[in-house]
DOPA-931161 format. One record per atom (N, C-alpha, C, O): residue in three letters; x negated, y negated, z negated; atom name. Coordinates in nm, 4 decimals. Layout:
BEGIN
ala X Y Z CA
...
This chain:
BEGIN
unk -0.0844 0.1171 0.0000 N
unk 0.0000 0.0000 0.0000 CA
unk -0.0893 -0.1239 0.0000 C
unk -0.1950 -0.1233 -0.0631 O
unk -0.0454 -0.2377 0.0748 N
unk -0.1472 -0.3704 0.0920 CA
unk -0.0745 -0.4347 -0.0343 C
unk 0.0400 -0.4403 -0.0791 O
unk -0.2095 -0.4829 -0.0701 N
unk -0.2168 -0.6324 -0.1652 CA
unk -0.2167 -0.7197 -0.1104 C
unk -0.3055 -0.7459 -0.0294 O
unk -0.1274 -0.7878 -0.1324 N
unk -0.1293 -1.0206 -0.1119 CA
unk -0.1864 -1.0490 -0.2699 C
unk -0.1700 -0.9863 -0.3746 O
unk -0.2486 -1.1524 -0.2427 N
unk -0.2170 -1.2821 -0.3102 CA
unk -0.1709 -1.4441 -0.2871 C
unk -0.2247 -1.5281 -0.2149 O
unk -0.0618 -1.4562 -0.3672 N
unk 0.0359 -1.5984 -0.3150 CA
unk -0.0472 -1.6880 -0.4066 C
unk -0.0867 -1.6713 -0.5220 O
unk -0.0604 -1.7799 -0.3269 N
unk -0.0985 -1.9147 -0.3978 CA
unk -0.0489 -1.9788 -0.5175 C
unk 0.0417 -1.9000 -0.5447 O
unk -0.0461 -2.0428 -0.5832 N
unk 0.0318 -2.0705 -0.7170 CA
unk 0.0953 -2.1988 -0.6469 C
unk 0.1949 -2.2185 -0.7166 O
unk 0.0938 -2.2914 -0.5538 N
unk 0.1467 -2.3810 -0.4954 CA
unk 0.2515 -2.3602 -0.4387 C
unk 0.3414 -2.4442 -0.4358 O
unk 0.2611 -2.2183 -0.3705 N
unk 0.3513 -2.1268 -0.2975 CA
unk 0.4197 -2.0034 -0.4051 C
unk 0.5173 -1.9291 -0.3945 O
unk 0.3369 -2.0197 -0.4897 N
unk 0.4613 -1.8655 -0.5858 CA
unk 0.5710 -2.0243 -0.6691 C
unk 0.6881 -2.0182 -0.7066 O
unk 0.4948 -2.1242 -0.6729 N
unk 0.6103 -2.1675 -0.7541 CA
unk 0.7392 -2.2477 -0.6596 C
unk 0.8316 -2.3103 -0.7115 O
unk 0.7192 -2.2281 -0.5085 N
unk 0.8247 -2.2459 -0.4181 CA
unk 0.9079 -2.1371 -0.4473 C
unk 0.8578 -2.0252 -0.4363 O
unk 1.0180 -2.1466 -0.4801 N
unk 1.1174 -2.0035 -0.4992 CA
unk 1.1811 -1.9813 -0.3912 C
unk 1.2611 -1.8912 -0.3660 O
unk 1.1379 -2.0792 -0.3174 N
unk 1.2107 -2.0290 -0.1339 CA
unk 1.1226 -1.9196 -0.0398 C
unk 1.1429 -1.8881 0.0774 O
unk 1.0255 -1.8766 -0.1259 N
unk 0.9184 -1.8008 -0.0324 CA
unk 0.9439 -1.6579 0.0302 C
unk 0.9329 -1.5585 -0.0416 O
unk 0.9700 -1.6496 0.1327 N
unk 1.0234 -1.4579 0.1443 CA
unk 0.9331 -1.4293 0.2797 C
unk 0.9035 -1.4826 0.3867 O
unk 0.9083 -1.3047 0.2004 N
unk 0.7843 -1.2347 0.3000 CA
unk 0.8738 -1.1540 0.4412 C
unk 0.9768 -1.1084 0.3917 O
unk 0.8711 -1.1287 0.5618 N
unk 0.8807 -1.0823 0.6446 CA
unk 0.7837 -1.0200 0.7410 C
unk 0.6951 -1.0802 0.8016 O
unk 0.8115 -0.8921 0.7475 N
unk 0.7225 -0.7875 0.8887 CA
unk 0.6908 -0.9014 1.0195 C
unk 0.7895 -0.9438 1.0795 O
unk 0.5832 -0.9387 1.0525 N
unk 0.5374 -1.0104 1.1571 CA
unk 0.6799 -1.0363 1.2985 C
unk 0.7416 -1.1385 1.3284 O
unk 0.6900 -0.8588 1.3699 N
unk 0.7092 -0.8515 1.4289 CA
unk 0.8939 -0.9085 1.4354 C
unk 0.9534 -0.9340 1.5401 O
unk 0.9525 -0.9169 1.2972 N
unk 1.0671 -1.0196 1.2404 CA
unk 1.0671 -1.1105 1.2862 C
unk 1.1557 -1.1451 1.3644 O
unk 0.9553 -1.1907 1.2500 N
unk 0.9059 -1.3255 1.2247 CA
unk 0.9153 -1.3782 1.3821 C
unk 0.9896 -1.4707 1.4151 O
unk 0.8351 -1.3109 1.4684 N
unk 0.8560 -1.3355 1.5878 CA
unk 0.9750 -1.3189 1.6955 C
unk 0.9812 -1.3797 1.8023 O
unk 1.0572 -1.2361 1.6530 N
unk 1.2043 -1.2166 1.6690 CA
unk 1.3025 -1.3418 1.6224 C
unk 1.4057 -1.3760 1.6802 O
unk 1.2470 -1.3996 1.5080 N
unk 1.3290 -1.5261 1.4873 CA
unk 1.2918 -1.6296 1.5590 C
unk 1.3783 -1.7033 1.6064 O
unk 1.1596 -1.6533 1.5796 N
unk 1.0603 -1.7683 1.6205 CA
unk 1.0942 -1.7696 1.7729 C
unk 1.0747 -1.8723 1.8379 O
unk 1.1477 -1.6503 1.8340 N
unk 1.2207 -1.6549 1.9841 CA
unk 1.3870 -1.6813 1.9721 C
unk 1.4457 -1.7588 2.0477 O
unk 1.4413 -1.6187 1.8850 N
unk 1.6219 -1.7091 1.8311 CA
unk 1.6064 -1.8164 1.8649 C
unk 1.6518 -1.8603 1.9705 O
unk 1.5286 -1.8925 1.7706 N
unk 1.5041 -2.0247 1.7332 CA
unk 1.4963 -2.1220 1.8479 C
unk 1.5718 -2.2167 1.8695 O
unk 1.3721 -2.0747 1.9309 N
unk 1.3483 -2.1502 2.0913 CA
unk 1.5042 -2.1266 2.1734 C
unk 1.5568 -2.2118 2.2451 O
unk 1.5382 -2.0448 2.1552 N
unk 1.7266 -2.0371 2.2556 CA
unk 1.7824 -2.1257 2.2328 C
unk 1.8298 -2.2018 2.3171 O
unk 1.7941 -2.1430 2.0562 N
unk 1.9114 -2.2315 1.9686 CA
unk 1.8622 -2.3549 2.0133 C
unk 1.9413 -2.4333 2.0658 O
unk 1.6847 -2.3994 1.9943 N
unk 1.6935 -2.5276 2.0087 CA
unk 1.7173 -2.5872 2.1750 C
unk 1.7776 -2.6926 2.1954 O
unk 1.6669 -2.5126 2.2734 N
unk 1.6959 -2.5105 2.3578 CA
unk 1.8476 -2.5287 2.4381 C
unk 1.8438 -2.5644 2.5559 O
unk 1.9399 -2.5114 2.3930 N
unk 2.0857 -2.4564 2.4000 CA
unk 2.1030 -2.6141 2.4193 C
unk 2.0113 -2.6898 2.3878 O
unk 2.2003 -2.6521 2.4619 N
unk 2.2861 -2.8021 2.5249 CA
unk 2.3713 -2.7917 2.4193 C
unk 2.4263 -2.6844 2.3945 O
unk 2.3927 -2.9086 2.3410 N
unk 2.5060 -2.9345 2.2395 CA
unk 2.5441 -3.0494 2.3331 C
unk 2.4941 -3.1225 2.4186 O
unk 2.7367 -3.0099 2.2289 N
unk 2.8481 -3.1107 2.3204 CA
unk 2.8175 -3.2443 2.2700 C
unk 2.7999 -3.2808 2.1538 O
unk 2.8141 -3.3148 2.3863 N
unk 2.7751 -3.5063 2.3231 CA
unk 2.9428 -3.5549 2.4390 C
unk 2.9307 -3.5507 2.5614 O
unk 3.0493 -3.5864 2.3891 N
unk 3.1312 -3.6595 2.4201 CA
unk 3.0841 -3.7566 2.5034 C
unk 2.9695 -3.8004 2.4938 O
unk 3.1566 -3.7905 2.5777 N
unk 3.1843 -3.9426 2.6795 CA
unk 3.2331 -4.0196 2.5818 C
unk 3.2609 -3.9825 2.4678 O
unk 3.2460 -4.1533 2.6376 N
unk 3.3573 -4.2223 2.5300 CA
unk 3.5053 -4.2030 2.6391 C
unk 3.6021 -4.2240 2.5661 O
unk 3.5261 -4.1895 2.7007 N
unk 3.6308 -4.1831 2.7364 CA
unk 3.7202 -4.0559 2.7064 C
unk 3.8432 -4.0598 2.7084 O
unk 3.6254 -3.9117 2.6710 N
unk 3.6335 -3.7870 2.5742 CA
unk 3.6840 -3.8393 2.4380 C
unk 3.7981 -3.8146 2.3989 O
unk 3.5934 -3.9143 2.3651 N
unk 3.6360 -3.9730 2.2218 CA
unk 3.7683 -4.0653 2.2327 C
unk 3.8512 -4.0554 2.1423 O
unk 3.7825 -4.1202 2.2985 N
unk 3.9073 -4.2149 2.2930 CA
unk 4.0091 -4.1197 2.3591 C
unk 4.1259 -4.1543 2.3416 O
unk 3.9903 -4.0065 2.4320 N
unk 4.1190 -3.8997 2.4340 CA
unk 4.1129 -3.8178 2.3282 C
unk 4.2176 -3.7560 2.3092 O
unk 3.9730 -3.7835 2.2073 N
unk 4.0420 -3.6997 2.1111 CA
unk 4.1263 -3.8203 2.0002 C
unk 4.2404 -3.8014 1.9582 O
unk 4.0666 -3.9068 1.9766 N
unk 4.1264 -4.0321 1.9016 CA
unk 4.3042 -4.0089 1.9136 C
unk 4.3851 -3.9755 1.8270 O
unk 4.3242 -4.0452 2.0718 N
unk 4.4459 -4.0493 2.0543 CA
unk 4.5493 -3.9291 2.0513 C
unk 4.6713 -3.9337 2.0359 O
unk 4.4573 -3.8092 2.0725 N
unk 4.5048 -3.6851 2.0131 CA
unk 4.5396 -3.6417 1.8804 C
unk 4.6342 -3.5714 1.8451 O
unk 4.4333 -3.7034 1.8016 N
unk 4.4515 -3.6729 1.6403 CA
unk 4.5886 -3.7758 1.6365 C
unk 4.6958 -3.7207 1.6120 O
unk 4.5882 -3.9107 1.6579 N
unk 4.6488 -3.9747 1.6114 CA
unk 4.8384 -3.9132 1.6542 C
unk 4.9413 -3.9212 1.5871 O
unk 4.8131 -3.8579 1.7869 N
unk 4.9184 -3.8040 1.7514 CA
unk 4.9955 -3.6753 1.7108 C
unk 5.1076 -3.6254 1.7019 O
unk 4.8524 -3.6522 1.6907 N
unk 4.9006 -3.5032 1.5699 CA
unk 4.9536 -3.5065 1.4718 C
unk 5.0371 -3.4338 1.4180 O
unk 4.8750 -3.6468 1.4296 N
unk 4.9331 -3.7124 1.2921 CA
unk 5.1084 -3.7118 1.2998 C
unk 5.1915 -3.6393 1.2452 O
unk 5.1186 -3.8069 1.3771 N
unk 5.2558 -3.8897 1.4043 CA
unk 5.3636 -3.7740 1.3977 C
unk 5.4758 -3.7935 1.3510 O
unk 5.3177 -3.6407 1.4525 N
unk 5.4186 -3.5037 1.4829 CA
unk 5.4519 -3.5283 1.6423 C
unk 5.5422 -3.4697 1.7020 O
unk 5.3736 -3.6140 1.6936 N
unk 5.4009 -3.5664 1.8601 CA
unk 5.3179 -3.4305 1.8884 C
unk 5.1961 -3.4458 1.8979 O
unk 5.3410 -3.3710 1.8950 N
unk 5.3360 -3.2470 1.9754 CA
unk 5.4350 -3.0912 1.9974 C
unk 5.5487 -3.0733 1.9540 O
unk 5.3705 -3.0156 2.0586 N
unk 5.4543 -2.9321 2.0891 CA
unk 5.3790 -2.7758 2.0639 C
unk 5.2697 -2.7453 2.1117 O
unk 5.4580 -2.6929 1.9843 N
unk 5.3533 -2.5469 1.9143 CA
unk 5.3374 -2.4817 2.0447 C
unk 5.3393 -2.5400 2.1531 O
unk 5.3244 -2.3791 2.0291 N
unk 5.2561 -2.2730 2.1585 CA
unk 5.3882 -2.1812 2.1795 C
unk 5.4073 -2.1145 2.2812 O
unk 5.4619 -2.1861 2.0871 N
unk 5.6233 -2.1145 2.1139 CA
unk 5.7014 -2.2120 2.1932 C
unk 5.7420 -2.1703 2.3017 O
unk 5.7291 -2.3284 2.1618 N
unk 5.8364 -2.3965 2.2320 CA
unk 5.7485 -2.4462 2.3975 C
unk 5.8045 -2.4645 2.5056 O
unk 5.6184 -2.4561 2.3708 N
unk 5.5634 -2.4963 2.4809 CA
unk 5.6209 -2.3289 2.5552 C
unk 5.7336 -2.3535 2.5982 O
unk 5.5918 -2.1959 2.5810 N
unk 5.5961 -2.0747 2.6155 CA
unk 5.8172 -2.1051 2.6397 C
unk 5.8870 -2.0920 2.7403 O
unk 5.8355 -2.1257 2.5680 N
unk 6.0001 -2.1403 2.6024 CA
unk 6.0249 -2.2199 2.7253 C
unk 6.0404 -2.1742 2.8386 O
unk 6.0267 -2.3538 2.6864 N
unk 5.9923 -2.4460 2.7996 CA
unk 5.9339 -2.3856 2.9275 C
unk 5.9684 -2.4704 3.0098 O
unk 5.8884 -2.3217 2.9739 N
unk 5.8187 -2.1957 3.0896 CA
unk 5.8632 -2.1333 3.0738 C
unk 5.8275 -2.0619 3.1675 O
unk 5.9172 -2.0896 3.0332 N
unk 6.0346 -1.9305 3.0288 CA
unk 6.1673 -2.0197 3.0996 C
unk 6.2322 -1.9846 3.1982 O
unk 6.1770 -2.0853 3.0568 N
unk 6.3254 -2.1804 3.1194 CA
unk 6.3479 -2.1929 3.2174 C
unk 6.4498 -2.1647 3.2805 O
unk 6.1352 -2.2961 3.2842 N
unk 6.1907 -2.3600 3.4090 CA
unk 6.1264 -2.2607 3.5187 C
unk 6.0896 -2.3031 3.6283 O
unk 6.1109 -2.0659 3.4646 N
unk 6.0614 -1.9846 3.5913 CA
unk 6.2325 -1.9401 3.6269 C
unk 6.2589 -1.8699 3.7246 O
């Protein structure tokens, strides 16, 4: 069985967790995807259509997924 020794700078980090190399490099390639990956950045013209979406969610304008499905059942 191998011996470490942790640093006392590093044993008193309680966030420290050891992992098999070949782990390590399995995450360290996750990681490059995730950061890599395109996150959603809105238009403003996106934001000012969810704006006035919430707002009228608020209000009770809308319509559930049953009466919307009725409404199409009606006009086939």
């Amino acid at each position: 069985m191998a011996t470490i020794t942790i640093p006392k700078e590093l044993a008193q980090n309680k966030d420290l967790i050891a992992v098999p190399r070949n782990t390590y490099g399995e995450f360290l390639t996750w990681l490059k995807k995730i950061k890599s990956a395109r996150t959603f950045k809105p238009t403003k013209a996106e934001l000012k259509a969810l704006a006035r979406g919430r707002k009228n969610f608020a209000n009770g304008n809308y319509v559930t997924l049953n009466q919307l499905d009725n409404e199409l059942d009606r006009n086939s």
